[in-house]
Structure formats: structure tokens, C-alpha cells
N, C-alpha and C positions, 0 to 999 in steps of 0.2 A: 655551494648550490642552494637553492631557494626552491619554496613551493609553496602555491596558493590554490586551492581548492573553493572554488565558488559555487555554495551550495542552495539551492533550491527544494524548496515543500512543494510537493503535488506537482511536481512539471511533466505534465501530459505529452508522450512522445509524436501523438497522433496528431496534433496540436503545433508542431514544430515543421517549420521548409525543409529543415535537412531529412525530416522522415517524410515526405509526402505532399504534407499540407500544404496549397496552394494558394489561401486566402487570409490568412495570418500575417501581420506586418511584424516581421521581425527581422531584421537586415542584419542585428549584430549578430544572430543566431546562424545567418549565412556565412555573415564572413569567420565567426569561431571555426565550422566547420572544413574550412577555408585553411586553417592555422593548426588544425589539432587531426588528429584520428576519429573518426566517428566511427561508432561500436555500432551495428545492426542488431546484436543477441547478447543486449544488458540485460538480468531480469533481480529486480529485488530479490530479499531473500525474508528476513523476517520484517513483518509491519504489523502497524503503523509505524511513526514517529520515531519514540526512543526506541524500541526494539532495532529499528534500524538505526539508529545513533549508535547502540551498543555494539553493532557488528562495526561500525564504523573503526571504535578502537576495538573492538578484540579480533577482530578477523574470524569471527567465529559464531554460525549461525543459534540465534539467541530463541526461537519462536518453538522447538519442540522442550524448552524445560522451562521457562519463563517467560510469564505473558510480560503485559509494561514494567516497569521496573530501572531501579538504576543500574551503575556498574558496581560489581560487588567487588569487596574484599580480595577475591583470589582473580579478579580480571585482567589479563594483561591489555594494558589501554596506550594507543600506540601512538596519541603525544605524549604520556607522560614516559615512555619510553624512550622518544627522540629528547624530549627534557634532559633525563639523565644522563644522555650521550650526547650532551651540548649544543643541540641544535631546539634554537629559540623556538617557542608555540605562541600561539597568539591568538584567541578567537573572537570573533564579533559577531551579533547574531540578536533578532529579535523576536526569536522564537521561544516563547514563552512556556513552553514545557520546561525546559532548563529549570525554571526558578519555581517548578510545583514538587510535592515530594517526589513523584516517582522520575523523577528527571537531575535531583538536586547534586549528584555528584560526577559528574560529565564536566560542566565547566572546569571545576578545580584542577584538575589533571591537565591545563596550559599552565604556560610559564605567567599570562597574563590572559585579563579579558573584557571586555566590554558588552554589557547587556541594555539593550536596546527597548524601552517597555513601548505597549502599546497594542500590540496586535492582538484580532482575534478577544475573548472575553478575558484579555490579561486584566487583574485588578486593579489597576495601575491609579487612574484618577478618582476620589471617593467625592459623590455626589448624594447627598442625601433624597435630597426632591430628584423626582422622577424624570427621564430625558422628555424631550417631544417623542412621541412613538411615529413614523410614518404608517399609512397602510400598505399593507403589505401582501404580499401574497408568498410568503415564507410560511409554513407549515406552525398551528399555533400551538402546540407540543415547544418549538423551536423558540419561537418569535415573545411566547412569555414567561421564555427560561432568566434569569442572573445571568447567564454568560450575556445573551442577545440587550439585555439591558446595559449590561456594562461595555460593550461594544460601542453603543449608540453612543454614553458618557466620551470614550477615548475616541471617537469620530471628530470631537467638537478641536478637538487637541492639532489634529492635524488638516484642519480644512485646504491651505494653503500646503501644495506639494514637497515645500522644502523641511517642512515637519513631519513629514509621514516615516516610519516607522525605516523600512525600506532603504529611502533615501538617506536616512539618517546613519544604516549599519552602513550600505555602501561608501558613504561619504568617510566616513570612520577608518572601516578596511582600506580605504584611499589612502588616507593619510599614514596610515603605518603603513601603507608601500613605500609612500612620498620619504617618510621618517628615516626607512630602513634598507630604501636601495642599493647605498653604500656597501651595506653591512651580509655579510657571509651566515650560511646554517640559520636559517630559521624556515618557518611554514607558518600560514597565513589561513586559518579561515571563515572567509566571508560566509556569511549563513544568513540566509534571509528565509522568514517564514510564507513571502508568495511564490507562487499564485494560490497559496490556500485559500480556501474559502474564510471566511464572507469577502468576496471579491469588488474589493473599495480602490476604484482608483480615479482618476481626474479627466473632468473635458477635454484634455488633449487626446488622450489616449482613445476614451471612449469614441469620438468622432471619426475614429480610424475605420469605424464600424456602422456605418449608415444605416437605421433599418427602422422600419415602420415597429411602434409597442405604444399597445394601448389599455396595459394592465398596469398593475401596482408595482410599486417598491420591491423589488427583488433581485437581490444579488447575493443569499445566500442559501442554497438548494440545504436538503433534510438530508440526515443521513437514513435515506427510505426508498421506495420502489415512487417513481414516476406518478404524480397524481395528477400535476397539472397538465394545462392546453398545450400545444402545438406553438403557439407565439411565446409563451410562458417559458419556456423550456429553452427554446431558439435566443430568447433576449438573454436567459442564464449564462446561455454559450457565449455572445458576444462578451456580457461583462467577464466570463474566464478570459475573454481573449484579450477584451482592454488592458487587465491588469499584465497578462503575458507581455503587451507589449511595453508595456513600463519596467517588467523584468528585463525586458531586453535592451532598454534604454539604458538599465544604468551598470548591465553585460558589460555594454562597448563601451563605456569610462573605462573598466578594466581594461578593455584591451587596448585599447585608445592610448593608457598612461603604460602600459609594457611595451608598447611599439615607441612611444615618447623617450623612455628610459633602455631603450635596446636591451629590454629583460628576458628576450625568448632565448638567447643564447646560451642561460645559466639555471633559468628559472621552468620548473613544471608551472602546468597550468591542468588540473583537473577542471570541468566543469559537470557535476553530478545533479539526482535528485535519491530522497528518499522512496518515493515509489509515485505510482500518476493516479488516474480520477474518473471517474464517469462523470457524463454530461447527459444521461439519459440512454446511453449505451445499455442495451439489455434489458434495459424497463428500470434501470436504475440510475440514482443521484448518489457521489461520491466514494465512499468506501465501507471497508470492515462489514457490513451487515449483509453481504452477499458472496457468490464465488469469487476468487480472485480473477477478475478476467483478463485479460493483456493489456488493457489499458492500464489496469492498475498496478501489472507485474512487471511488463514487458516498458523499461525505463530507458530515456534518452542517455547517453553518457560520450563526454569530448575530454582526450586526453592529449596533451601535446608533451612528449620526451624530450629534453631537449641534449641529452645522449646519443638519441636515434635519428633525431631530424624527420621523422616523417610526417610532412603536411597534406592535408585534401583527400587522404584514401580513406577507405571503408574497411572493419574487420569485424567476420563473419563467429570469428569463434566465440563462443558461451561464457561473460564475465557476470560476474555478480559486486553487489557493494563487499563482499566478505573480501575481497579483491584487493580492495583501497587501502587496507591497511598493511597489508605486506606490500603496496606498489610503493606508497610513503617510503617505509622500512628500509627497502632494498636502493629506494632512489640514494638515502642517506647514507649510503652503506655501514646500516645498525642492521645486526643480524634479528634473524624472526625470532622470536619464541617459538616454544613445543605448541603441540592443539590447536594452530589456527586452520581453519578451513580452507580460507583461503590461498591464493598464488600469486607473486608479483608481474606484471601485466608486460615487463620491459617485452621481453621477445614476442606478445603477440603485437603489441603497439607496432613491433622492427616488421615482421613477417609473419603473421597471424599465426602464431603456435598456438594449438589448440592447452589448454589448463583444467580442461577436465569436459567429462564425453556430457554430463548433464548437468540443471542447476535446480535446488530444491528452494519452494518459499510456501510461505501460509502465516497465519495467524496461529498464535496457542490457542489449542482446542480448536482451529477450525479445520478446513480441509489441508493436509498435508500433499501440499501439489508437485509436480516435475515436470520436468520440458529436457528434450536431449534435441531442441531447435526444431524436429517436422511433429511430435506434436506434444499434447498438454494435458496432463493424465493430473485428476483431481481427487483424490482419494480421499473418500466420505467415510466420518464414524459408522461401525455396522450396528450399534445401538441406540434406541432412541433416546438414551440418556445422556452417551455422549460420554462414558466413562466407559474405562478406570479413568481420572486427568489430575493431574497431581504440580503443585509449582515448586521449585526448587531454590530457595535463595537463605542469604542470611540478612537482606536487608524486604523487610515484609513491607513493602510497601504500593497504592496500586498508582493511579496518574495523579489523583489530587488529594488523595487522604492515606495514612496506612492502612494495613489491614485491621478491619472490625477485631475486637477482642474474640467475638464467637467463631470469626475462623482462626482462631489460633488455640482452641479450646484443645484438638485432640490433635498437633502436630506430632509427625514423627522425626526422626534423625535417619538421614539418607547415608548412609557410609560414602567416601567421597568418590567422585568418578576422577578421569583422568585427567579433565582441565581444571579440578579446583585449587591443586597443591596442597593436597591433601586435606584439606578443610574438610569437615562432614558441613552440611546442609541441615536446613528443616526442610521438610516434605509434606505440604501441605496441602488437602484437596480445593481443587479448583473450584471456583464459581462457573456461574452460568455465561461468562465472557460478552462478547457481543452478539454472535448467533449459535445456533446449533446447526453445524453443517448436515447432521444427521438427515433434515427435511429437503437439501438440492440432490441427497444424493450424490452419487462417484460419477465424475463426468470424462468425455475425453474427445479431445479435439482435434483436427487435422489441422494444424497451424498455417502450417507450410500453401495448404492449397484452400484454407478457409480462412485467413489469417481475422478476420471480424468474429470468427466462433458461432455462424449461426447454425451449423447442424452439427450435435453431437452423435458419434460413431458409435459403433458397438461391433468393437474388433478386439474378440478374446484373447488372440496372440498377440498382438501389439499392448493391452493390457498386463499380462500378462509379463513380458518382457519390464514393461517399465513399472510394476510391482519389486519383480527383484530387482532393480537397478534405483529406486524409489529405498528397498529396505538397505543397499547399501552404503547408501551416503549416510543415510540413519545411524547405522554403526559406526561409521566413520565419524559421524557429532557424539557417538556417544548416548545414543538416545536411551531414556527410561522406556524400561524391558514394556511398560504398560501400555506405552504410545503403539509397540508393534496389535498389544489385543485390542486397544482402542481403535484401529484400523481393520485390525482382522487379518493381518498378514501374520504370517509366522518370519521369525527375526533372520533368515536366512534365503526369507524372499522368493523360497521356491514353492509354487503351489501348482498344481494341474489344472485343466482347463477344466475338469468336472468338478473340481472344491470350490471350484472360482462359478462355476456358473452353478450350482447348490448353493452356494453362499451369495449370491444375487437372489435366487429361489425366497431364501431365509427372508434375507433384507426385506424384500417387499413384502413380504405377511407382517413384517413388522410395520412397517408404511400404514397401517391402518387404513386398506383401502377396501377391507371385505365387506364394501355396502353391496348391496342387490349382489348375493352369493349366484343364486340360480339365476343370473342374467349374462348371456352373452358378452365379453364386453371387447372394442378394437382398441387394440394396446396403445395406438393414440391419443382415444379418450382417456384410457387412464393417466399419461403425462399429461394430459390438459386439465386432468381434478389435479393432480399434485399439483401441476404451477399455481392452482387455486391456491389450496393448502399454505406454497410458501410465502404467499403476498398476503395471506389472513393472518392476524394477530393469533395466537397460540389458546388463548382463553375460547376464542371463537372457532376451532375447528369442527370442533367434535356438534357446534349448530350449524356449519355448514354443510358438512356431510349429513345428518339429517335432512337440510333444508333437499339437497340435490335426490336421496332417498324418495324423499316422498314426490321430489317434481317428479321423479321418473317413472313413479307408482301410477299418482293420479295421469297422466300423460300414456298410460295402458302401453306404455312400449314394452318390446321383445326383446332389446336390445339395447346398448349403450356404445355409441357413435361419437364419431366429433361433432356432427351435427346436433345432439343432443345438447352435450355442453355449453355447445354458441347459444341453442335455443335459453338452455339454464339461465345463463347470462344474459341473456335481452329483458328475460321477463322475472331475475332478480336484482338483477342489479342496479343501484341509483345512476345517475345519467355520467356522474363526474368520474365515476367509478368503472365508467362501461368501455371504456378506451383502453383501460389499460388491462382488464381482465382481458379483453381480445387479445390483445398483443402478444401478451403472457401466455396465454391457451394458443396463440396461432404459432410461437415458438416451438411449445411444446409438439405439438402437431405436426411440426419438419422434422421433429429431432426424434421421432419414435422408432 
């Protein structure tokens, strides 16, 4: 038996024919679906990048004890598992995390590997004199970072498509197919770091996508809340889609060369992603620095059995990536390890057997979220500090440096829990991460009949419910007792409906929103100053509420409306800036 796993960064499900999208040129993407089981309710589990790399080999969700990071010492990593029990590993991949510290012990764990430079701000080519800069209308925070410099340098490398980064892995994973057809027990995986962003791909591709732009150089969005135009934005989209469909171009060589080699009869074929993307979705570009919304959680995934035989159907029950490494395991028949989270996928692939009633994902330190498929419950720290939060490893390291010496000044030693094999731990307080979920707030969504999330609910008992079914999986990973005060659940998941809405009460006094105490206010303006709040830089709050104070003073109102706040906003806000405060405040405004 064989298996090749062709994996994808940021592959947007909403973005794909087989989920929807009707203007995407991707024909291989039809016919995979065509050849494998397509999953309706894949959803990440930890992200970004290697966190999800991690559950890739341990089967075991990585994002409640450890933000980025490698695989530690006591991880069970499930090729070097099938290593040990004779079946060949192999990875190709130019995804350039691998070869940073907090990535650097993943690769090792094949039998062999090839790394692919280029992508993304890899180091790769050293140019002392400066590139030509295009102008651009990428965010200039971004545009005059080392990474966006060294981007520009490795652009020059692959002008001509047969060099690009891409083309290079998949051509590689080619040839070890071509190599190894013959040959019995191994796994294969292809890893290509697109359609990630900065979205480079070629006049073939791009032309696929006809459309009027008459702005600058842009093909790689900020990781931020939505600042530009309406063309700006739209052209963004296109180039995500150019380069989609160059991912799908060089898809169907795989498939192309399995159907050439009559490989479906012996051979899995996974095709996965780490998690998906905003495109302006929500008022937001990309990832990590906002709620997990379903674009980002909610992942495409094609699996073909070739045990089962089943092509062209749909299955509805709840998988996650923690998934993929017991479905490997079990294909090979090498028994699982103890502590993995995950289940091997064979009987839902045969006849949809459900693996588990929910699935849990987030960020360390951000919202610890759940979904049991009809809806999406976001559970927000009830502190504005965002503690207790604490990281758990023995390899301290974060995506491009270790850790600082000063956080490691006052570590403690975690006695071990039940996946480390008895290893104790350092226990170290956490940083300030990428955001502090504290400012969105616990959100909760009707999936099933809002499936875009634009009005959030406020249904005590259905909260309620997926609280304790939210603290159970929690114990079931094993979580630090902190995560539960960090949340404000008690560890056993049962709370009443009047702790729970007393503890909303709390929450919002802490919200910092007691400006104009003696005013009136309609509880939709006050989610229209919070979505202020969450799109303002954090130094600048405490002048915006001010600034809003005093309009409402001089302005001799009685009261605080949503009409008030659009007023706030016309006659504060600069012009480039005034589009997307609406947005945000008219969100918040449906959702009260």
C-alpha cells in the first residue's frame, strides 16, 4: 500500500467548485472531487502553520498548551512512526517555516526530504543593494518590512514559471512517484506553501480573471482589518484566485500521473489544507489577528480509500486535521499510539460514521472555539488581560527566534500530564500572542442557517450546552486547569443560565464602556463603539472614547443610538477610513 497526501497553505474552501464557487477555474479540483470523498464539515483544529503541522504528526490538538513551536521530545510524530514500522516517508515541500526555529524538527522525522527555498520572505537569495520597490498599495508597516524586501530579491529567481517554487516541489513529488511506483509501503508528501500569501503567480493563470484595476501593485493583503477601495480588494481576490488556479494546475499532474500508473487501486490520495483566509470577509485580510471565522476554520478536505472504493460522494460528519494521522496509521496497519485526539477516517470515508459529536480549534491564547456542525460558539477570555496563559514545552522556541532570555527568567516545571511520557515540562507565561480575544468578545453563530456568520445569536441554552461540551473535549486534550479560568468555565462545564448571564453582566463592565454613565444608551450602539474599539490600535482607545464622550456632550443629546455613532463617524473620521468604520459599526448593529 501507498500514500500521498498533497498538501496545501491557506486553501480557501469558499474559493473551490466543489464547495460552491462558481467562477474559479479549477477543473482538477472538479475532477479530484470526482475520484475521492469530499468532506462538507472539515474544520481545522490548531493554527496557524506549524501548530497545524504538529497535529499533522501527533494526532493531537496542539493550540490549548503551545502556541508555534516544534515537535517536542515526547511527541508521537506519525511518519516517524510508519519509519519505524517500515513503510518509507518522503517529504517535499517549500514551505519555509520547516527551516525557521520553531519549525526545525518536523522535517527530520522522514526517512528522506527535499526542501524547496524561495517562498514567501524565505532568506534564501542574499542581495546586498536594494531590489527595485514597485508601488504598491500593500499596507507600509508590510511593504517596508526584511520579509517584503526579501520577497522582491527571490521574485527575480523565478520570473519564468518553471522555477518557481511550486512548480519545482511538485515536479520533485513527481518524480518520487515516477521513482517509486514499483516499490511497496511508503507515503509521500507533496507540500506546497500556495496559495499563501503574497499571491505571485503568471500571465497564464492571471488572465483567467479578466477585470478592469487601476491601482497599484498589490498582491499581498496585511494581516489587518480591510483599509482599502472596493477595486483594491476585488483585484486582491482575483490574484488569490490566479494563483488557486496554478495550485490546481499542477493538482491534475498528480492525478494525471495516478491514472497513467493505475495507482488508485493501491494508493491513498489525501488532498488537505492547513486552514483557509479572508479576502475581506468580515472587514478582514487573512488570518490570526481576528475571530476564527469559517473561512479560516471551516477547510476543504478530498480523501480517496482505496480499501473502500468510494468515489464522487459527500460526507457530512465532523473531521478535523487531528484526523490525518490516525487515517495514515490505520491505512498502514501500524497501531495508534495512546493520547491522540484524533480517529481514523476509514468507516466514515465507507458510510459516513460519525468520530465525534464536535470539533474544537483556535489559536493559543485566542478564542477557544467549537462547532457540533449547526453552530459556532467562540469563547472569549473573561479578562482583559487575557490570563492566567501559560506555554508548555521543552523546546522554547517561537517561529523565527527562541525565546528572549527575560522570558525564561521565572519558568516553572509543570509535573507531566498524560501525553508527555512522563517528561515534566517548563511552564512558561505567555506573551501577548497575536491578539487579545478579550476585545471580540464570546460569539455565537447559526452556521447551519447563516452559514457567512453575519448575525450573531444570543441563545443562553444553546451556549450553554456547547460550554460543557466545549469543557469536555478540553479534558479530553488534557488541558491546563488555567485555560478553564482563562475562559471562565469551571472544568466540568456545568454552569446555569444565571452564572452565565452574571458573567456576561461582569464581562461588559470590564469592556470599558462606562462613558456617558447617566445616558441612555441602545444596546446596538454600544456593539457599534466596541467594533470601534476592536479595529483601533490599543495605545489609541482610551482617545477614542474620549473623542466619542465629548462628541456626544457638545451634540447636547439625551441619548446614544446607532444613529449617533454613524453621526460620530462622518464627522471623525478621515475619508479612507470612513468605509470601513461603517461596515464594522453596521455589523455590529445586525448583531445586537
Amino acid at each position: 500500500m501507498r500514500a500521498i497526501m498533497v498538501m496545501f497553505d491557506t486553501l480557501n474552501r469558499h474559493m473551490l467548485p466543489n464547495y460552491g464557487c462558481d467562477w474559479i477555474h479549477a477543473p482538477n479540483f472538479k475532477k479530484l472531487g470526482e475520484k475521492t470523498v469530499v468532506f462538507d464539515q472539515s474544520y481545522a483544529g490548531s493554527l496557524p502553520c506549524m501548530p497545524a503541522r504538529r497535529e499533522l504528526h501527533t494526532g493531537r490538538y496542539n493550540f490549548l498548551h503551545r502556541s508555534w513551536g516544534p515537535i517536542e521530545p515526547f511527541d508521537n510524530s506519525m511518519p516517524e512512526i510508519l519509519k519505524k514500522n517500515g513503510v518509507y516517508t518522503h517529504l517535499v515541500t517549500d514551505h519555509q517555516h520547516y527551516w525557521e526555529d520553531g519549525g526545525a524538527t518536523y522535517h527530520t522525522r522522514y526517512n528522506s526530504f527535499e526542501l524547496v527555498r524561495g517562498q514567501e520572505g524565505d532568506p534564501w537569495k542574499g542581495h546586498v543593494k536594494d531590489p527595485d520597490y514597485p508601488e504598491t498599495e500593500t499596507a507600509k508597516s508590510l511593504a517596508s518590512s526584511n520579509m517584503y524586501r526579501q520577497d522582491l530579491v527571490n521574485r527575480t529567481y523565478f520570473e519564468e514559471e518553471q522555477n518557481h517554487p511550486q512548480t519545482t516541489t511538485f515536479n520533485l513529488g513527481m518524480q518520487f512517484i515516477e521513482k517509486n511506483k514499483e516499490e511497496d509501503n511508503w507515503f509521500l508528501q507533496l507540500e506546497t506553501f500556495d496559495p499563501h500569501e503574497p499571491f505571485f503567480s503568471y500571465s497564464y493563470y492571471k488572465e483567467l480573471y479578466p477585470h478592469e484595476y487601476s491601482g497599484k501593485h498589490f498582491d499581498w493583503p496585511p494581516y489587518y482589518f480591510v483599509q482599502e477601495g472596493e477595486e483594491v480588494v476585488s483585484h486582491g481576490k482575483y490574484e488569490y484566485a490566479a494563483l488557486l488556479s496554478m495550485c490546481d494546475h499542477y493538482l491534475g499532474q498528480v492525478i494525471d500521473l495516478m491514472d497513467k500508473n493505475d495507482m488508485w487501486k493501491d494508493t491513498m490520495l489525501i488532498v488537505n489544507t492547513d486552514h483557509g483566509y479572508l479576502l475581506g470577509e468580515h472587514g478582514w485580510w487573512s488570518k490570526s489577528v481576528m475571530p476564527v471565522y469559517e473561512e479560516i476554520a471551516h477547510t476543504p478536505l478530498f480523501v480517496w480509500d482505496p480499501r473502500v472504493g468510494v468515489t464522487g460522494e459527500r460526507r457530512q460528519s465532523i473531521v478535523q486535521t487531528v484526523d490525518i494521522a490516525p487515517t495514515l496509521l490505520e491505512f498502514f496497519g501500524v497501531s495508534l499510539p495512546d493520547n491522540m485526539d484524533g480517529q481514523p477516517l476509514r468507516q466514515t470515508i465507507q458510510a459516513d460514521v460519525p468520530i465525534r459529536e464536535t470539533a474544537l480549534f483556535g489559536y493559543h491564547g485566542g478564542h477557544v472555539n467549537i462547532t457540533d456542525g449547526n453552530y459556532v460558539y467562540m469563547r472569549a477570555p473573561v479578562a482583559p488581560k487575557n490570563e492566567p496563559l501559560y506555554e508548555y514545552t521543552l523546546m522554547p522556541t517561537h517561529m523565527r527566534q527562541p525565546f528572549a532570555p527575560e522570558e525564561l527568567q521565572n519558568i516553572e516545571i509543570q509535573q507531566p500530564f498524560p501525553f508527555t511520557k512522563g517528561c515534566q515540562t517548563m511552564k512558561i507565561k505567555a506573551g501577548d500572542g497575536f491578539v487579545n480575544a478579550f476585545q471580540f468578545g464570546s460569539k455565537l453563530f447559526d452556521v447551519h442557517n447563516d452559514p457567512n456568520q453575519i448575525e450573531e445569536l444570543e441563545n443562553i441554552e444553546v451556549e450553554l450546552q456547547l460550554i460543557e461540551k466545549m469543557a469536555a473535549q478540553m479534558r479530553k486534550n488534557n488541558a491546563p486547569v488555567e485555560q478553564f479560568a482563562r475562559l471562565g468555565i469551571p472544568e466540568d462545564g456545568h454552569m446555569t443560565a444565571e452564572e452565565l448571564q452574571r458573567q456576561k453582566e461582569e464581562v461588559r463592565k470590564k469592556e470599558k464602556l462606562l462613558v456617558l454613565p447617566n445616558h441612555p444608551w441602545e444596546r446596538a450602539a454600544q456593539n457599534q463603539l466596541r467594533a470601534l474599539l476592536n479595529i483601533t490600535p490599543e495605545e489609541k482607545r482610551v482617545e477614542l472614547l474620549n473623542q466619542f464622550e465629548e462628541f456626544v456632550l457638545m451634540s447636547a443629546l439625551d441619548g446614544v443610538s446607532t444613529e449617533t455613532v454613524h453621526e460620530f463617524i462622518e464627522t471623525t473620521y478621515e475619508k479612507e477610513h470612513k468605509a470601513m468604520a461603517q461596515y464594522f459599526t453596521g455589523l455590529a448593529g445586525r448583531t445586537s
